[in-house]
mmCIF file of the N, C-alpha and C atoms, coordinates in Angstrom:
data_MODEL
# 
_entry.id   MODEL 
# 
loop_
_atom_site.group_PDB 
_atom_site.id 
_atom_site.type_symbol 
_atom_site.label_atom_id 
_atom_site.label_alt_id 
_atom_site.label_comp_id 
_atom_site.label_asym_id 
_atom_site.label_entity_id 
_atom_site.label_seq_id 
_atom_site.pdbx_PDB_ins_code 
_atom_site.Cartn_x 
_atom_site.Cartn_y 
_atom_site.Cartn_z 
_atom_site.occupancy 
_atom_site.B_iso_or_equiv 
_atom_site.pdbx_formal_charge 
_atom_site.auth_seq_id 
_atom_site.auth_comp_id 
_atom_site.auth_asym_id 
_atom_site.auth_atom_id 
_atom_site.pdbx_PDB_model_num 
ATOM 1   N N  . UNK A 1 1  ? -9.849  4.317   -7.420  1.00 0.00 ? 1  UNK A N  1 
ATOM 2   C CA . UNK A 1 1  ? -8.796  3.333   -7.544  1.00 0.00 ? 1  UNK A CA 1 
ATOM 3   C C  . UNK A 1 1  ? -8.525  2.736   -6.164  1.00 0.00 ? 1  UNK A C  1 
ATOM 4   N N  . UNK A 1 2  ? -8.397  1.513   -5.878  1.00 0.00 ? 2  UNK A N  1 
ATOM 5   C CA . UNK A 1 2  ? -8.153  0.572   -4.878  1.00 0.00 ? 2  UNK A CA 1 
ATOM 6   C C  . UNK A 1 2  ? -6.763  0.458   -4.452  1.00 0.00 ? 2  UNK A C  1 
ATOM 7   N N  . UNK A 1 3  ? -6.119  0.552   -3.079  1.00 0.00 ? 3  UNK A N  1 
ATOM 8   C CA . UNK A 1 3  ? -5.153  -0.088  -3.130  1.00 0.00 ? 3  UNK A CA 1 
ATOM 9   C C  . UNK A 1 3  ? -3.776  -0.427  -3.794  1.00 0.00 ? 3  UNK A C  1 
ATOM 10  N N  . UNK A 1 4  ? -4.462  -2.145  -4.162  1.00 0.00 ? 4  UNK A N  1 
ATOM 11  C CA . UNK A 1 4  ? -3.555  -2.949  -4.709  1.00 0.00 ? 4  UNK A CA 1 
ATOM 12  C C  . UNK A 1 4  ? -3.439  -2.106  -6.113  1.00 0.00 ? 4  UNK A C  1 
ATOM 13  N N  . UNK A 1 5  ? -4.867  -1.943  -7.131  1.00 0.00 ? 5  UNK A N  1 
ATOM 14  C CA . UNK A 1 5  ? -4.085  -1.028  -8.389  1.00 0.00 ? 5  UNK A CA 1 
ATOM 15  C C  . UNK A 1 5  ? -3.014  0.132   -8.218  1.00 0.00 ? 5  UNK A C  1 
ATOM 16  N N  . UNK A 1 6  ? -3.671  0.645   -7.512  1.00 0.00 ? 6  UNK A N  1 
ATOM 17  C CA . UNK A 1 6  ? -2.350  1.893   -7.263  1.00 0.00 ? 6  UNK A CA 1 
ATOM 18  C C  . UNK A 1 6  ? -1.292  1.553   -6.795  1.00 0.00 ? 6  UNK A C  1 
ATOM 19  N N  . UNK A 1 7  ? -1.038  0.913   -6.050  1.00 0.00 ? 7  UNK A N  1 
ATOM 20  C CA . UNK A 1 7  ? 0.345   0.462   -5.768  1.00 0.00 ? 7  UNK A CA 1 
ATOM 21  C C  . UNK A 1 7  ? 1.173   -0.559  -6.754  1.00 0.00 ? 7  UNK A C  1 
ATOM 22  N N  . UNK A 1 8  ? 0.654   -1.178  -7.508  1.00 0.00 ? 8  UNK A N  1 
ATOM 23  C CA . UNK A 1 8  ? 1.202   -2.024  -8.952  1.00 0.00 ? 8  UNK A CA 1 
ATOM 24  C C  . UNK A 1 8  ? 1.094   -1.107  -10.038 1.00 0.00 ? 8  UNK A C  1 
ATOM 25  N N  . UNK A 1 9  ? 0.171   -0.104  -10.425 1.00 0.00 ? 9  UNK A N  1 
ATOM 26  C CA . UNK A 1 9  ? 0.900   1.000   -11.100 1.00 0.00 ? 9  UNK A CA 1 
ATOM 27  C C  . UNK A 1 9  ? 1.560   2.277   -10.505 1.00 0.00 ? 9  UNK A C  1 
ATOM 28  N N  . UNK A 1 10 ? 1.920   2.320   -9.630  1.00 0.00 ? 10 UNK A N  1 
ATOM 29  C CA . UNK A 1 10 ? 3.155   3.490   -9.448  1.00 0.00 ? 10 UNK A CA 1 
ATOM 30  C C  . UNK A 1 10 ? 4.291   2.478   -9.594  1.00 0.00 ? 10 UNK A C  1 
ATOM 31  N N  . UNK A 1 11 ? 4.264   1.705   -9.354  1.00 0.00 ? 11 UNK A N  1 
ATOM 32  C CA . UNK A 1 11 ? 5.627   0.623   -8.820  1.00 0.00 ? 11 UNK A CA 1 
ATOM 33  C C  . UNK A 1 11 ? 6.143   -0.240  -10.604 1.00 0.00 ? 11 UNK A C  1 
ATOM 34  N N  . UNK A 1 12 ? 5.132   -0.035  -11.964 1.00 0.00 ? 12 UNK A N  1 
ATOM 35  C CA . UNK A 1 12 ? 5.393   -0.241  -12.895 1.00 0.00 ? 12 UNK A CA 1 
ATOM 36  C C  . UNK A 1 12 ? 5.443   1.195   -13.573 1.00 0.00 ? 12 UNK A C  1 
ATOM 37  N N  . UNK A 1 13 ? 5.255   1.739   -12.999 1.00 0.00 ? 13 UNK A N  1 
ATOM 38  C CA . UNK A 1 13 ? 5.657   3.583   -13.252 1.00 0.00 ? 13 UNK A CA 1 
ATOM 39  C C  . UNK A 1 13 ? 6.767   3.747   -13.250 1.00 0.00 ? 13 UNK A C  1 
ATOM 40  N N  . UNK A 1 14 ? 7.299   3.534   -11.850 1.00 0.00 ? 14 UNK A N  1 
ATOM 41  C CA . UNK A 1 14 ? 8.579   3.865   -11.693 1.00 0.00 ? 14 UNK A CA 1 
ATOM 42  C C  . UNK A 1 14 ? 10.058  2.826   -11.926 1.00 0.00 ? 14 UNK A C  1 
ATOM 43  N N  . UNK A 1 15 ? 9.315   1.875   -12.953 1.00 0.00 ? 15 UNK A N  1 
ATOM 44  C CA . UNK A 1 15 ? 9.994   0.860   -13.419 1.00 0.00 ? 15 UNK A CA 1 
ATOM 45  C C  . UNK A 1 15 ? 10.689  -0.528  -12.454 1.00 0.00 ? 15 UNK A C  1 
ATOM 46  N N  . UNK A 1 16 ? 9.876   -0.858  -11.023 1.00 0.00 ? 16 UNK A N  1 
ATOM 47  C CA . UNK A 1 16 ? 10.192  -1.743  -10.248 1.00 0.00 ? 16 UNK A CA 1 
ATOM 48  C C  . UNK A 1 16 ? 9.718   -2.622  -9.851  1.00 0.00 ? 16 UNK A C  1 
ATOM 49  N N  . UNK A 1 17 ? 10.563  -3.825  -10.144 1.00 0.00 ? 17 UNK A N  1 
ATOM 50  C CA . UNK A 1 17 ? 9.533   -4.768  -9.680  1.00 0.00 ? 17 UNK A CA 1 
ATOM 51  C C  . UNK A 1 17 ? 9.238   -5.020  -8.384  1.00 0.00 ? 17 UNK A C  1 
ATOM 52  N N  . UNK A 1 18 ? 8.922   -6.270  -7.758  1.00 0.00 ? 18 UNK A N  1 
ATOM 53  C CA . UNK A 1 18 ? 8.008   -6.400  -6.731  1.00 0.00 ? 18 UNK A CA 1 
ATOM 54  C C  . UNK A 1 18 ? 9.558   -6.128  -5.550  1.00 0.00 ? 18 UNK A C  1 
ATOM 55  N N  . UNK A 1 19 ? 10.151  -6.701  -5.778  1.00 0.00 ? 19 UNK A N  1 
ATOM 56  C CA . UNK A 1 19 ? 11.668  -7.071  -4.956  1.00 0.00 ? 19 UNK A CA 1 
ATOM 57  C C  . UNK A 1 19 ? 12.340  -5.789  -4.851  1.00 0.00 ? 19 UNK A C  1 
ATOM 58  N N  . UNK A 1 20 ? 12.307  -4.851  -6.013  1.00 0.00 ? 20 UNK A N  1 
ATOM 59  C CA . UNK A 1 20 ? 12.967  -3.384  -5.854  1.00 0.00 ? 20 UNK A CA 1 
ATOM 60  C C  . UNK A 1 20 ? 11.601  -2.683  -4.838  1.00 0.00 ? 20 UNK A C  1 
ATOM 61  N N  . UNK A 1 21 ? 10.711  -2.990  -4.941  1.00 0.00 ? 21 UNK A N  1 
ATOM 62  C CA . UNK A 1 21 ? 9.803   -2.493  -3.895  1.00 0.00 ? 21 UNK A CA 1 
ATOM 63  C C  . UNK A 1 21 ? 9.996   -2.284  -2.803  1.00 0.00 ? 21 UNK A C  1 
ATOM 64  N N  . UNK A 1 22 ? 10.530  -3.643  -2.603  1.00 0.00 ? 22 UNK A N  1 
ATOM 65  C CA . UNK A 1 22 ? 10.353  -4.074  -1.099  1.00 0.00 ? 22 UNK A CA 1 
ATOM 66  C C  . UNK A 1 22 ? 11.551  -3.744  -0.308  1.00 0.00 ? 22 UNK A C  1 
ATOM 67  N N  . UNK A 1 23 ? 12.622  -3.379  -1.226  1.00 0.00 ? 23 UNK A N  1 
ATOM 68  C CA . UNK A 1 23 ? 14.068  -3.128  -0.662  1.00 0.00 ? 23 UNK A CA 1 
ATOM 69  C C  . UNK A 1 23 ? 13.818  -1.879  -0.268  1.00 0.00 ? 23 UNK A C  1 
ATOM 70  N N  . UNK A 1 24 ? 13.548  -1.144  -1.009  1.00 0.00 ? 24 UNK A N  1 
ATOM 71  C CA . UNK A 1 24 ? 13.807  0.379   -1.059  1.00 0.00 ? 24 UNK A CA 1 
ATOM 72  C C  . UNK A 1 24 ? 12.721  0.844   -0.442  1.00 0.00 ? 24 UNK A C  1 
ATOM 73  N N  . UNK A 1 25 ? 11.442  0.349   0.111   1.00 0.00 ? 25 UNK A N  1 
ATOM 74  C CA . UNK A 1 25 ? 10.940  0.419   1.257   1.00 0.00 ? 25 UNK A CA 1 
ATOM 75  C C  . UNK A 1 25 ? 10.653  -0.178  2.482   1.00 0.00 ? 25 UNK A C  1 
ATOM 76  N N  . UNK A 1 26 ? 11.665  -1.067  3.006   1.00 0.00 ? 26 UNK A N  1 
ATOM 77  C CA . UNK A 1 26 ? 12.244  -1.356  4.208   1.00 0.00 ? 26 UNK A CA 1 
ATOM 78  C C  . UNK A 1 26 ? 11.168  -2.696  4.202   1.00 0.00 ? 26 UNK A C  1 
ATOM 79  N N  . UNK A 1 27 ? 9.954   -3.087  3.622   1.00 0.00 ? 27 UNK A N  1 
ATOM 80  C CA . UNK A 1 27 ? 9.434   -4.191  4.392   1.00 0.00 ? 27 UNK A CA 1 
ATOM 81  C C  . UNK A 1 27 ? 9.722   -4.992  3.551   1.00 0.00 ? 27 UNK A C  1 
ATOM 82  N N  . UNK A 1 28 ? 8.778   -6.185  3.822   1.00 0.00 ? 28 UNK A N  1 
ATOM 83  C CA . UNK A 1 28 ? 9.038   -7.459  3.278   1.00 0.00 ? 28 UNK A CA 1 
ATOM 84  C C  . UNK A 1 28 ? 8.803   -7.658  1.674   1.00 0.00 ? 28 UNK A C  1 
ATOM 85  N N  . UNK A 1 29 ? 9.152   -8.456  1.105   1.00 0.00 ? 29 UNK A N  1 
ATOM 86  C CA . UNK A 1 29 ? 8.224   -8.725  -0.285  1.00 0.00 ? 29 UNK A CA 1 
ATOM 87  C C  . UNK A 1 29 ? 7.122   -9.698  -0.171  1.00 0.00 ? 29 UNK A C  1 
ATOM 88  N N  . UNK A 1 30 ? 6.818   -10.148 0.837   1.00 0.00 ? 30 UNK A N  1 
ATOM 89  C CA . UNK A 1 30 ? 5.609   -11.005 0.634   1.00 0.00 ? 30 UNK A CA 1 
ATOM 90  C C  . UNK A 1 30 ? 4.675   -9.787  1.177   1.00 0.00 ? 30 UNK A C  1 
ATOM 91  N N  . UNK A 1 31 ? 4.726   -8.933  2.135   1.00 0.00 ? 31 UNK A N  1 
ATOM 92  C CA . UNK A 1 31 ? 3.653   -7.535  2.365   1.00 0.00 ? 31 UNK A CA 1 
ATOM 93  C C  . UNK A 1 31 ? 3.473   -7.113  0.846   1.00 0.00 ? 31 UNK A C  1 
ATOM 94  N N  . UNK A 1 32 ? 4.473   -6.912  -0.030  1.00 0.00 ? 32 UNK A N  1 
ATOM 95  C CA . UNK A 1 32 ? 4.316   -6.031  -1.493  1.00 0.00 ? 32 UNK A CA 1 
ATOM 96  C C  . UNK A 1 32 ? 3.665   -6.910  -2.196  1.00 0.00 ? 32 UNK A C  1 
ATOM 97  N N  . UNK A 1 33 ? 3.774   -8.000  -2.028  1.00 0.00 ? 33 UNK A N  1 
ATOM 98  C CA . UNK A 1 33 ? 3.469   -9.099  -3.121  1.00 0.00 ? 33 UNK A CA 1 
ATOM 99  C C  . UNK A 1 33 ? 1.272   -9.062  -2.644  1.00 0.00 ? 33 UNK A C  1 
ATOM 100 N N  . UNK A 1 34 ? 0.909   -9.266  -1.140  1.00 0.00 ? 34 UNK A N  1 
ATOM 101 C CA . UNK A 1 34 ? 0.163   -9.458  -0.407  1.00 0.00 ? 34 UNK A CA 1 
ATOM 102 C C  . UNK A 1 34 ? -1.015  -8.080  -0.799  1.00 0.00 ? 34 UNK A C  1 
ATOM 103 N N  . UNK A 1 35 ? -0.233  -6.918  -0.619  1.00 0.00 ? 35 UNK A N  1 
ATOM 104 C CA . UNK A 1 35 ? -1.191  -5.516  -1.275  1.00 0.00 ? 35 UNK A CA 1 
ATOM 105 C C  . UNK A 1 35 ? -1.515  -5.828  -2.429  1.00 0.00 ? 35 UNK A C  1 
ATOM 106 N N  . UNK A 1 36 ? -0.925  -6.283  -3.270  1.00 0.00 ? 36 UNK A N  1 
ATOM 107 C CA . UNK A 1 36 ? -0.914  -5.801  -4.640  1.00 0.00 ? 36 UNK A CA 1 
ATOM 108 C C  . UNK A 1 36 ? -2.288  -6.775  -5.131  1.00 0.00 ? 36 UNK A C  1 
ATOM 109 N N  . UNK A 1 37 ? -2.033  -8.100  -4.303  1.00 0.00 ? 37 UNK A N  1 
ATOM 110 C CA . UNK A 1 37 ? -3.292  -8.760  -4.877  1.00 0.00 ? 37 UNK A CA 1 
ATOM 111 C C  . UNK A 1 37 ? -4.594  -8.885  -3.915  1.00 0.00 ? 37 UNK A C  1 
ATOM 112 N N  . UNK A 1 38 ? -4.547  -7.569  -2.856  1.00 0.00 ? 38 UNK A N  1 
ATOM 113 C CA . UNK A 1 38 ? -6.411  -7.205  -2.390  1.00 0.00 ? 38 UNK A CA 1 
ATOM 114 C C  . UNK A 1 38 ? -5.930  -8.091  -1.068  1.00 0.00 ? 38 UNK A C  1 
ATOM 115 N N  . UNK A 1 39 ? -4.931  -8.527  -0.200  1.00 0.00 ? 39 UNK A N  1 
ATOM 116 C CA . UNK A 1 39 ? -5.421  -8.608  0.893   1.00 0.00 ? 39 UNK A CA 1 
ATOM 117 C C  . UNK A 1 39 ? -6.085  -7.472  1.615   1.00 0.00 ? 39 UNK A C  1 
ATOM 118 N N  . UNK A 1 40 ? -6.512  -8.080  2.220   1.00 0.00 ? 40 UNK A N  1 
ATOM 119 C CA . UNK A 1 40 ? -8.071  -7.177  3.337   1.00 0.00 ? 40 UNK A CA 1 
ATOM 120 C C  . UNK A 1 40 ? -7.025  -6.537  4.382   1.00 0.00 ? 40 UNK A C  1 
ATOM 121 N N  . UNK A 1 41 ? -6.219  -7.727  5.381   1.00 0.00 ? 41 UNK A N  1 
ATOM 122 C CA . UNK A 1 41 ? -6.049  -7.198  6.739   1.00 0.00 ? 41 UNK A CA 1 
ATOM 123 C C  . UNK A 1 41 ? -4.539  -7.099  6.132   1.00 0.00 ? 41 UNK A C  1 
ATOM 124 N N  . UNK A 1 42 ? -4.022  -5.947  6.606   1.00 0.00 ? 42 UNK A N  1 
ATOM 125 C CA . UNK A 1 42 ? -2.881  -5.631  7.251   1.00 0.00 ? 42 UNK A CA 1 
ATOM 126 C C  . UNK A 1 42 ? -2.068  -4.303  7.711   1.00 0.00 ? 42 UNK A C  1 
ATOM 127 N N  . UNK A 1 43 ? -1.365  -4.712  7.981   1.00 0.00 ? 43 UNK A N  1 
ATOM 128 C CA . UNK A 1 43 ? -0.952  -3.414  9.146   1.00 0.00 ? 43 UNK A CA 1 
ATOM 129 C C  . UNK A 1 43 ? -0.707  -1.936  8.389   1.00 0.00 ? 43 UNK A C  1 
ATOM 130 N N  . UNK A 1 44 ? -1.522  -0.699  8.803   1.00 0.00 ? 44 UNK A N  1 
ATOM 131 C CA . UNK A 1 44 ? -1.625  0.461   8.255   1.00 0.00 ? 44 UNK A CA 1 
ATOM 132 C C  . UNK A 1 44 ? 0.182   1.170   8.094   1.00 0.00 ? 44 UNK A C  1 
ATOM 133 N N  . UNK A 1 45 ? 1.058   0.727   9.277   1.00 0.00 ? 45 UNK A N  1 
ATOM 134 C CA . UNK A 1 45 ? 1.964   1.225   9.343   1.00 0.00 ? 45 UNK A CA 1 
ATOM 135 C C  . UNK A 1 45 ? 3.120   0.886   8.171   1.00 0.00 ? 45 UNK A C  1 
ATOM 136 N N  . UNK A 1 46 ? 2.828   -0.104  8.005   1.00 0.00 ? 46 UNK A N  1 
ATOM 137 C CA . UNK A 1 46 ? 3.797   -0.897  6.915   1.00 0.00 ? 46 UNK A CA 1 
ATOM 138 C C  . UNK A 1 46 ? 3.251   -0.330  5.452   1.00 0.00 ? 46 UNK A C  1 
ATOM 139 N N  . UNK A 1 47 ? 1.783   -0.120  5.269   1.00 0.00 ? 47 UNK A N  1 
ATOM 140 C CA . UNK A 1 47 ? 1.462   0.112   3.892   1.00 0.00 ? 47 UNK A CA 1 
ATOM 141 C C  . UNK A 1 47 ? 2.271   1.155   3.755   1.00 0.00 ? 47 UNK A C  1 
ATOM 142 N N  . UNK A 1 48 ? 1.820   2.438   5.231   1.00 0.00 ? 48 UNK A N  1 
ATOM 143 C CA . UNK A 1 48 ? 2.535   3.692   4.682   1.00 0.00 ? 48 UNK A CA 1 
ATOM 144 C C  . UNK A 1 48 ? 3.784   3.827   4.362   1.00 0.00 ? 48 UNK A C  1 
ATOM 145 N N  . UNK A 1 49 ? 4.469   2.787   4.964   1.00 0.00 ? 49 UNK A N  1 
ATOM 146 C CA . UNK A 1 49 ? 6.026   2.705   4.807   1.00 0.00 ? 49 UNK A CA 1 
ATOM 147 C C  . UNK A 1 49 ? 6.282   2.788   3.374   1.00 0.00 ? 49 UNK A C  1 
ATOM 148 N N  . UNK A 1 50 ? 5.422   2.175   2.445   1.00 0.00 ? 50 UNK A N  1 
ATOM 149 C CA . UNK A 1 50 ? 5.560   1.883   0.755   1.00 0.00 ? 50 UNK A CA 1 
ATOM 150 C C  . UNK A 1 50 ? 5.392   2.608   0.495   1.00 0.00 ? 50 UNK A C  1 
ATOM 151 N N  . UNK A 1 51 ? 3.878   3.006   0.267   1.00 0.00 ? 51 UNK A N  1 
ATOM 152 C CA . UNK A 1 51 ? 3.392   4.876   0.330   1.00 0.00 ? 51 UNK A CA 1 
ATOM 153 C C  . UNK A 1 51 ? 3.751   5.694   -0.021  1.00 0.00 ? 51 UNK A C  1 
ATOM 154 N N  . UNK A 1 52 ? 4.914   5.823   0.617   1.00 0.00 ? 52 UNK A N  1 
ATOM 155 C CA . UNK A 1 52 ? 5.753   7.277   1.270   1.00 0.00 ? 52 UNK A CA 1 
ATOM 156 C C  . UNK A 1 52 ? 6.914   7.335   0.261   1.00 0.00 ? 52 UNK A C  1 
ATOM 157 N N  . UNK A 1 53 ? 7.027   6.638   -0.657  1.00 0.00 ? 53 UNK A N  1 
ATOM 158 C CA . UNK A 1 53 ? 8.271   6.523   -1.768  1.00 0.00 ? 53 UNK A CA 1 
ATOM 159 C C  . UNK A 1 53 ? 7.343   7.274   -2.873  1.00 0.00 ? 53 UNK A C  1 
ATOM 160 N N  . UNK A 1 54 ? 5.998   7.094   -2.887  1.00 0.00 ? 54 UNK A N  1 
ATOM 161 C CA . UNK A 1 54 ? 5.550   7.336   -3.738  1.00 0.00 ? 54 UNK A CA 1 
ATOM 162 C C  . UNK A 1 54 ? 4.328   8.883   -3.744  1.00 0.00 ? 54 UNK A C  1 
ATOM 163 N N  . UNK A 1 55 ? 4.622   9.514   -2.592  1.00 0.00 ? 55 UNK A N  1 
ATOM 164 C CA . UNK A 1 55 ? 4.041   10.312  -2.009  1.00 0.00 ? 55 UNK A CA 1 
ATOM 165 C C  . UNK A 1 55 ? 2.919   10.612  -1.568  1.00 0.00 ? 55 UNK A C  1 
ATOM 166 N N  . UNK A 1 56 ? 2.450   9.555   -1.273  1.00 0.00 ? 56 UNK A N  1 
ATOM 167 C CA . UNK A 1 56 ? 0.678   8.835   -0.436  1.00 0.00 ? 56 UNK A CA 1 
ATOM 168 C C  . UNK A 1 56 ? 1.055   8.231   0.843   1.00 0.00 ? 56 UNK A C  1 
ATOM 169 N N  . UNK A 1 57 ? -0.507  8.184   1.648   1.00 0.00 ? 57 UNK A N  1 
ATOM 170 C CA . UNK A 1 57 ? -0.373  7.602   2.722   1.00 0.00 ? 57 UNK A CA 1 
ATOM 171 C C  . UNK A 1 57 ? -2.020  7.501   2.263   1.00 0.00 ? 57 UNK A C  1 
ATOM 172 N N  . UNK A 1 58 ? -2.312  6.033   3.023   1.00 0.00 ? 58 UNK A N  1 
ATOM 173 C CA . UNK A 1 58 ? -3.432  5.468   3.679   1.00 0.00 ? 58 UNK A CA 1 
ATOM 174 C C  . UNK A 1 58 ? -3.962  6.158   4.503   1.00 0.00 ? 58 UNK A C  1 
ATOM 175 N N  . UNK A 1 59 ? -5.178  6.855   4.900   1.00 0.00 ? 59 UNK A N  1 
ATOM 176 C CA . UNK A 1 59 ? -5.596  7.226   5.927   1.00 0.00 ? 59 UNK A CA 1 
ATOM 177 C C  . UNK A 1 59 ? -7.271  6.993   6.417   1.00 0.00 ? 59 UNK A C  1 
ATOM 178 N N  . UNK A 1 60 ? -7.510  6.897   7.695   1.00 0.00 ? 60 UNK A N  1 
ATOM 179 C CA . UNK A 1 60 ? -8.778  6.588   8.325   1.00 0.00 ? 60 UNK A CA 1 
ATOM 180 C C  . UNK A 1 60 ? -9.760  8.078   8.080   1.00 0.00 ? 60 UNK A C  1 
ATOM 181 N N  . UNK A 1 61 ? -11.136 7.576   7.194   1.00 0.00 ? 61 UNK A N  1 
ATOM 182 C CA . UNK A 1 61 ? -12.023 8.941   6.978   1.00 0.00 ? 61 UNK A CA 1 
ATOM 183 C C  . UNK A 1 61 ? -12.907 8.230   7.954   1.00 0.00 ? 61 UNK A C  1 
ATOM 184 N N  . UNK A 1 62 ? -13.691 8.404   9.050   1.00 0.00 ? 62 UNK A N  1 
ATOM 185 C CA . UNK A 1 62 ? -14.504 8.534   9.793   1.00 0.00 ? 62 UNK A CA 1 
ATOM 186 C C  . UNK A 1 62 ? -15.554 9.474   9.200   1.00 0.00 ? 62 UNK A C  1 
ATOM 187 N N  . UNK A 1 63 ? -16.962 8.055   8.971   1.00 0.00 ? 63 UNK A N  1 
ATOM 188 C CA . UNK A 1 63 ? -17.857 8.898   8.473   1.00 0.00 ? 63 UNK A CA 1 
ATOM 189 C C  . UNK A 1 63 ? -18.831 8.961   9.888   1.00 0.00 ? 63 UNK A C  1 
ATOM 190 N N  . UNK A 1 64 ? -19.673 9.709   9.959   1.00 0.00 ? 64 UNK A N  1 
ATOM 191 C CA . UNK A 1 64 ? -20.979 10.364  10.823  1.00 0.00 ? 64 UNK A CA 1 
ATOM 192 C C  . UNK A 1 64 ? -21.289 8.794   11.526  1.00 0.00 ? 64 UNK A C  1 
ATOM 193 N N  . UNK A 1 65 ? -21.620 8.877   12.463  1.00 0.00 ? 65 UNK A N  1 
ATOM 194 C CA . UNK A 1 65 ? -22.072 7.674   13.445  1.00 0.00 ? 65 UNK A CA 1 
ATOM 195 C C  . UNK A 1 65 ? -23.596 8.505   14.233  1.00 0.00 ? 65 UNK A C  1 
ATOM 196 N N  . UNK A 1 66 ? -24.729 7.209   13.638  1.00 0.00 ? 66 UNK A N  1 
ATOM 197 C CA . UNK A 1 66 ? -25.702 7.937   14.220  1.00 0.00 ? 66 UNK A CA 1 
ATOM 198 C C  . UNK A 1 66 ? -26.218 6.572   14.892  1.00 0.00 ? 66 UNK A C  1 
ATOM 199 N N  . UNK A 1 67 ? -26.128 6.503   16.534  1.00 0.00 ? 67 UNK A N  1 
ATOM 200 C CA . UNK A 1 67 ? -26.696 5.601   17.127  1.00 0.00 ? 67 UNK A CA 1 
ATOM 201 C C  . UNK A 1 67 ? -28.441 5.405   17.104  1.00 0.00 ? 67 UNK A C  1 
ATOM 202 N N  . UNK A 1 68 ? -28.994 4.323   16.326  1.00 0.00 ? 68 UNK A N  1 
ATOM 203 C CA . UNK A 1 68 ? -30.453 3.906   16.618  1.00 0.00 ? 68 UNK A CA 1 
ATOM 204 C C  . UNK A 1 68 ? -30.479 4.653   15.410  1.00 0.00 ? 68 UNK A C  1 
# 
């Protein structure tokens, strides 16, 4: 599961729309509005901010780096 699905179903899970989202986790509603439909870039700190209502965080897996 990607992302934006998971974050539009916990957030219709827990019966809220985009605006109760965004209140009750401190950022904007255009960031909530912005995840939900697959933007690429944005800031790791803010996703987790949403996240964290829902008991997830985003995190960096570093796979094997083999130079040449």
């Amino acid at each position: 599961m990607n992302l934006s699905a998971f974050l539009k179903e916990q957030r219709k899970h827990n019966n809220l729309t985009q605006e109760d989202l965004a209140a009750k986790s401190g950022v904007g509603l255009r960031l909530v509005r912005e995840i939900e439909q697959g933007k690429v870039t944005m800031r790791m700190d803010k996703v987790n901010q949403i996240l964290a209502l829902f008991g997830a965080e985003l995190t960096v897996n570093f796979k094997e780096y083999k130079n040449g």
